[in-house]
N, C-alpha and C positions, 0 to 999 in steps of 0.2 A: 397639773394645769394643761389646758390644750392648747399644739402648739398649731401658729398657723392662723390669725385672726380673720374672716372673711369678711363682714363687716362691725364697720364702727358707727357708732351713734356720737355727735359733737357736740355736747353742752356747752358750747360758747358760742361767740359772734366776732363780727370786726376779722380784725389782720388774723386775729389767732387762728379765727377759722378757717380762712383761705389758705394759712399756712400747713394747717394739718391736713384738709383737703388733698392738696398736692402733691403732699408725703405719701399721702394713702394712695391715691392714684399711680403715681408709682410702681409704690411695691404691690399692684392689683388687689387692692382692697377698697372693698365698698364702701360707699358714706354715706348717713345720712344725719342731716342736720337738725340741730333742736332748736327750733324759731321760734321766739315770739310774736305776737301778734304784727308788729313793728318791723319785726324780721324775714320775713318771708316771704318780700320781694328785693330782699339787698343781693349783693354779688356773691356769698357765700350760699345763698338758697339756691341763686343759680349756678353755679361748681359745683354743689354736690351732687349725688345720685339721685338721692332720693331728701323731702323736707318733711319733718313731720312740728305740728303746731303743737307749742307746752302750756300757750295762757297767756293772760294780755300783756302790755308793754311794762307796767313794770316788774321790776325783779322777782320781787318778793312772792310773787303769784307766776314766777317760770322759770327765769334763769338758777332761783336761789331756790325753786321749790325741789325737796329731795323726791315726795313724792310723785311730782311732774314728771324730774328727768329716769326715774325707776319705771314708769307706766310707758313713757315714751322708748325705753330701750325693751321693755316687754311687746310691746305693740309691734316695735319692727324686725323683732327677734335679734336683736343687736348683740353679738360676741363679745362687746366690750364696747366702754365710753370713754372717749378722752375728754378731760373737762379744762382742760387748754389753762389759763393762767385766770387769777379775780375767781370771783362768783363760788362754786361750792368744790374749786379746784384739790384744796388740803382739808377736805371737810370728811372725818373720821365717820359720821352718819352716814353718808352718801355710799364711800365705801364697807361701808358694813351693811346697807341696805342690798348695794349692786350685787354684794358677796351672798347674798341670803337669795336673791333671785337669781343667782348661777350667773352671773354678768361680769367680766373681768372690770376691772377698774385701772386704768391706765395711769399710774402711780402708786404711789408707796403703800405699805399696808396698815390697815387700820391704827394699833399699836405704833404704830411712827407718826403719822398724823397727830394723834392725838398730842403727844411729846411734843412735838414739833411747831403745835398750833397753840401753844400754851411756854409764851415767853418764857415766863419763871421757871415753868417745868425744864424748856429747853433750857435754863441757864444752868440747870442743877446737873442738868445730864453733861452737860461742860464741862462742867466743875468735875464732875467724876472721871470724864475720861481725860482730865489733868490741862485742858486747856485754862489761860486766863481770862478771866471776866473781871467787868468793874464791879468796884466799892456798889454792895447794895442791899438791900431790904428782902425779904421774904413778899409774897404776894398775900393780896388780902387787906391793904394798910386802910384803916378808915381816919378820919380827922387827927382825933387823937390820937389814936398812933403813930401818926405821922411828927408826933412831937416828940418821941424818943430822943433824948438828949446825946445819947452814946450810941443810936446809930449815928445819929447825923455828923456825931465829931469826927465818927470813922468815914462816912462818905463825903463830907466837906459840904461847900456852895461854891459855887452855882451847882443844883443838881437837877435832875430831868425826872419827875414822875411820869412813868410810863404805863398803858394798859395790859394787860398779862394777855388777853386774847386780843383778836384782832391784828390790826398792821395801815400800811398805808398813812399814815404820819396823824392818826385819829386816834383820841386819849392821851394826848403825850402835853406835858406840862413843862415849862424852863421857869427852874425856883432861885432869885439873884438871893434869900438870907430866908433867917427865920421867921420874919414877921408874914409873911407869904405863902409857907408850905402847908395849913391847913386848909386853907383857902384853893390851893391848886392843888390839891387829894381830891377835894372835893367834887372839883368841876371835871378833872380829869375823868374821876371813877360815873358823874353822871352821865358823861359823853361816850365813856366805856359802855353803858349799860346803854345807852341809847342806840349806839351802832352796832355794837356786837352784842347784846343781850349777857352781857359780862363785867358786874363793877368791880372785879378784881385790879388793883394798882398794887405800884411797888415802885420804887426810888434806885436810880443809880448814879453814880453819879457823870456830870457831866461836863465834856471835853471839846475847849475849843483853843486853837483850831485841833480841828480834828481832816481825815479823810475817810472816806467809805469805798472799801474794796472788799468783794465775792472772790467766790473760788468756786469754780463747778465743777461738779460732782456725778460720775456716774456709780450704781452701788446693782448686787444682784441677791444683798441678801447674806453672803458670803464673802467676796472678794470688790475692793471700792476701785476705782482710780480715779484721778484728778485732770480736770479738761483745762488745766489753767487757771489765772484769775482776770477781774475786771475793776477797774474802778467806774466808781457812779456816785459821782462827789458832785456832781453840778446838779441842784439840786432848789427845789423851791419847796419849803414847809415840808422839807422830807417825802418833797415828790422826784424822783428822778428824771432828769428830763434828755440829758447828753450821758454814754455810757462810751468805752471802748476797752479792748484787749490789744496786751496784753495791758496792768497800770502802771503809768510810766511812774518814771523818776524811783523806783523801788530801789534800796538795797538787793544785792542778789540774795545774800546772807537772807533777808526778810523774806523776800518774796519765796522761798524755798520752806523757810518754818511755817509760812500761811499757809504753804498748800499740803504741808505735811501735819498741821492742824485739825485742815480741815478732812481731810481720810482719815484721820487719828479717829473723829468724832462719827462719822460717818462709820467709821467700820464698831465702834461702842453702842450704835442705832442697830447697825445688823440690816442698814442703809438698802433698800430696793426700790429703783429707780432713776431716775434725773431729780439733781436739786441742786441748790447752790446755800453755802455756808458765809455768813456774812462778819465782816468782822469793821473793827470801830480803829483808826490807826491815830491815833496821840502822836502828833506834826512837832511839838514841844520836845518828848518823853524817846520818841525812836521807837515804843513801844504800840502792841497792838493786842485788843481784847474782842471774845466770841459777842457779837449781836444775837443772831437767831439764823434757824435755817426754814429757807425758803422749800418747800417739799413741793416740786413742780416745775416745770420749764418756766422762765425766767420772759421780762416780757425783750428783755437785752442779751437773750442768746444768738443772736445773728453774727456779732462778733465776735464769738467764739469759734462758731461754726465757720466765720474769715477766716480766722488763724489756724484752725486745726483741719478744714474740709472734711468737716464731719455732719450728718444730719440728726439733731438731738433728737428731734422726734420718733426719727426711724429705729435710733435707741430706743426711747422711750418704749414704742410698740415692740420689739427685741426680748429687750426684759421681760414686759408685759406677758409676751408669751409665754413665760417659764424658762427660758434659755440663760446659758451662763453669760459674762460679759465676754464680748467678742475679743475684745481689746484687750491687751496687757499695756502696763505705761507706757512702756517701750517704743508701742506702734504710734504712740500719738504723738505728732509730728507738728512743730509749734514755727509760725511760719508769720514772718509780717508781721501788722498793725493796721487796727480798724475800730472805727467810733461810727458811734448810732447818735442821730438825732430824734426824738420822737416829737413829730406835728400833731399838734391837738386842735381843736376847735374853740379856741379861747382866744381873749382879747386880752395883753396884757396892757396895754394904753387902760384898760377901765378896770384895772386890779385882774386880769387874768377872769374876769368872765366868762362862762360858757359860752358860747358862739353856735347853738343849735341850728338845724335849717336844713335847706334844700342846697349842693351842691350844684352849681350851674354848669362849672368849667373844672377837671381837673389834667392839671401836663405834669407826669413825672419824669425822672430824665433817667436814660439808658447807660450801659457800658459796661465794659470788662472788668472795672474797678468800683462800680454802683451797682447796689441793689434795694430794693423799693421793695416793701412790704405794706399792703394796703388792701381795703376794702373798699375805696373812694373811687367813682368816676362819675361823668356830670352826669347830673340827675338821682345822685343819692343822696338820700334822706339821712340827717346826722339825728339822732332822736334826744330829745332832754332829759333821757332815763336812764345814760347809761356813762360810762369811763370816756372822757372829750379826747381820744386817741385814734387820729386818722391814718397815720401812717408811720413809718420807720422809714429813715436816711440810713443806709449802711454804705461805706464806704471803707476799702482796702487801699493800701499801699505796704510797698517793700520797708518803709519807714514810717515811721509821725506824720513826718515831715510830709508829705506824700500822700498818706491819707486825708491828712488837715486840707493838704490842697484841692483833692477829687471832692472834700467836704463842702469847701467852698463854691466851687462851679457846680456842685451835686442842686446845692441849695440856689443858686442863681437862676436854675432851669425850673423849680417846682412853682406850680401856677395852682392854685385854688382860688374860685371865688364862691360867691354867693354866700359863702360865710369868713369869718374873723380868722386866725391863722396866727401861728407863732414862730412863720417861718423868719423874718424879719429880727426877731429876740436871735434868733441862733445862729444868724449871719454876722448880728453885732455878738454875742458870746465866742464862737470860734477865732474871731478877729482880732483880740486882744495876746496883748506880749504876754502879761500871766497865762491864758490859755495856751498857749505857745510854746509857752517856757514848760507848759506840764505840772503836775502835781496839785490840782489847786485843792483845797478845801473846802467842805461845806459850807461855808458863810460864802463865795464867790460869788454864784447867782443874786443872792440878795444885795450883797456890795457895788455891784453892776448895777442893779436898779435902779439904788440907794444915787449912785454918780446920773444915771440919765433922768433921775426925779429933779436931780436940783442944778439940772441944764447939761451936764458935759456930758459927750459921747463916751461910752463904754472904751474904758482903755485901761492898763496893766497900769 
């Protein structure tokens, strides 16, 4: 592989864009962006070098077209693509396509994607290199299947039908008994096929409370090591909304098996790249089981990149080149605490609606202990096509405690208007003694709401 990339072509948009941009500028390498039609007068067309147009505003016809972004990295003789996080990021096609026109792909290799992108595959490959997973089904379950008597006694109820492909909290079914789990196969596997062109389901079972905590991962193919973990337990319908490093309230004991876990499975992948390995922690039980691996930068790596001063990207492109990992665990130096807020363009007063439109006004707030990751200044277009993600809150401190606070005054300074904002949700979320107190679980977000639906302010 050749080492040395000069330029890159950027299949994404938004923060991610801006974010790779800057890397690459940097390290003296060339950009140029792959814009939709929509895209190609935002502030990512104007950072890069050079823009080239893939097809109109929606996805399916540019961001997600494999043959767009192939013809767009031929067109600009592009050394390699980074396809940044969403869209055809872990897509085994894309990179076997890039690979067939001499084009590096800026992630893992096709063979790991594929694994990776395929739940139940990744659950198997768990299973193999000796991590734990939950009580579950094979993929593939249709109606009646799903009435196996003697899975079900082994994975119990409540249990969660899940899609095999896909992600983003799309496909996924919560089953309270039996009278029910025909019925949620069903709708699961048509929503499966509807967004992911996959009615593969499969059943596991499921845990509440629970917490959700990563561990990132850098891999070369050869040799893995671990950037720490995160928790990303605040969360709506399995969307993550507040993330930070490292996860509080951990057992040492634990948090030392998850990250030794997660290199376990990563180095059984033969792991090349950034990615992050997710796991499910049982709040009840002490215990904790493999989810799935994310094969790509994370949209919550800022906080890592707090605690360790490390640039994932400039990894990413590192590897990328063919080189071995720089790092041994040794060098990586774990320092403080830092949580991300991410602002969307939604209303949650009218169920979290999209909030599309024209920005009119936006102020983010500066300092040594914030940073601001965004695509937003007045006068940007938010389009109704795409991920309602405006910006990231990152805040550092030597403590929790001390992050939580920069968190606080972080958020009091951010001004958006002309559209809808969920800065407001996260000033009352941060605010509360359970948030405070640390460790919450995924039911928290929704608990919060649950209390400001029926009059009281969000409180522990």
């Amino acid at each position: 592989m050749t080492h040395g990339l000069r330029r890159v072509l950027i299949a994404n948009r938004g923060e991610i864009a801006v974010r790779v941009i800057r890397t690459c500028a940097r390290l003296g390498i060339e950009t140029v962006l792959a814009a939709s039609d929509a895209d190609t007068g935002s502030l990512p067309a104007r950072l890069a070098d050079r823009v080239i147009a893939i097809g109109p505003p929606p996805a399916g016809e540019s961001y997600l077209s494999v043959a767009a972004i192939v013809r767009a990295a031929q067109a600009v003789r592009a050394d390699a693509v980074h396809p940044g996080y969403g869209f055809l990021s872990e897509s085994p096609r894309l990179a076997q396509a890039l690979a067939a026109a001499g084009v590096v792909f800026i992630g893992p290799e096709p063979p790991t994607l594929a694994v990776t992108g395929d739940k139940a595959a990744a659950r198997e490959q768990a299973t193999a290199a000796g991590l734990a997973v939950l009580p579950g089904t094979r993929a593939g379950l249709d109606p009646a299947a799903a009435a196996d008597a003697a899975a079900m006694a082994r994975i119990g109820f409540p249990a969660l039908v899940k899609a095999a492909g896909g992600g983003g909290g799309r496909g996924l079914r919560v089953v309270r008994d039996a009278a029910g789990l025909g019925d949620a196969v069903a709708l699961a596997s048509a929503e499966a096929d509807a967004v992911f062109r996959d009615p593969r389901v499969y059943i596991e079972r499921y845990v509440s409370p629970a917490r959700h905590v990563e561990v990132q991962i850098l891999g070369d193919g050869e040799r893995v090591i671990h950037l720490g973990d995160r928790d990303c337990s605040v969360q709506r319908r399995y969307q993550k909304l507040i993330e930070e490093a490292p996860a509080p309230g951990l057992p040492e004991a634990m948090r030392e098996e998850l990250h030794r876990a997660a290199v376990t499975l990563a180095r059984h992948l033969r792991y090349r790249g950034a990615g992050t390995v997710e796991f499910l922690l049982d709040v009840a039980r002490g215990a904790f089981y493999f989810l799935e691996v994310n094969a790509r930068i994370q949209v919550e790596h800022p906080v890592t990149e707090a605690i360790t001063g490390l640039d994932l990207v400039a990894e990413q492109i590192w590897i990328a080149e063919g080189r071995p990992l720089r790092l041994r665990q040794d060098d990586v130096d774990f320092a403080g605490h830092a949580i991300e807020c991410r602002l969307n363009a939604e209303d949650p007063a009218r169920g979290f609606a999209p909030s599309p439109g024209t920005v009119t006004a936006a102020t983010f707030p500066a300092g040594p202990a914030i940073r601001v990751d965004t695509y937003v200044q007045a006068g940007s277009a938010v389009p109704p096509h795409y991920d309602s993600l405006l910006a990231k809150v990152i805040t550092r401190g030597d403590c929790r405690d001390q992050a939580i606070a920069a968190m606080r005054g972080a958020l009091d300074r951010c001004q958006v208007t002309g559209i809808a904002t969920n800065v407001a949700l996260h000033q009352a979320l941060i605010a509360t003694p359970e948030f405070r107190r640390g460790g919450v679980d995924t039911s928290y977000l929704e608990r919060q709401m649950r209390l400001a639906t029926a009059g009281g302010a969000a409180s522990g």
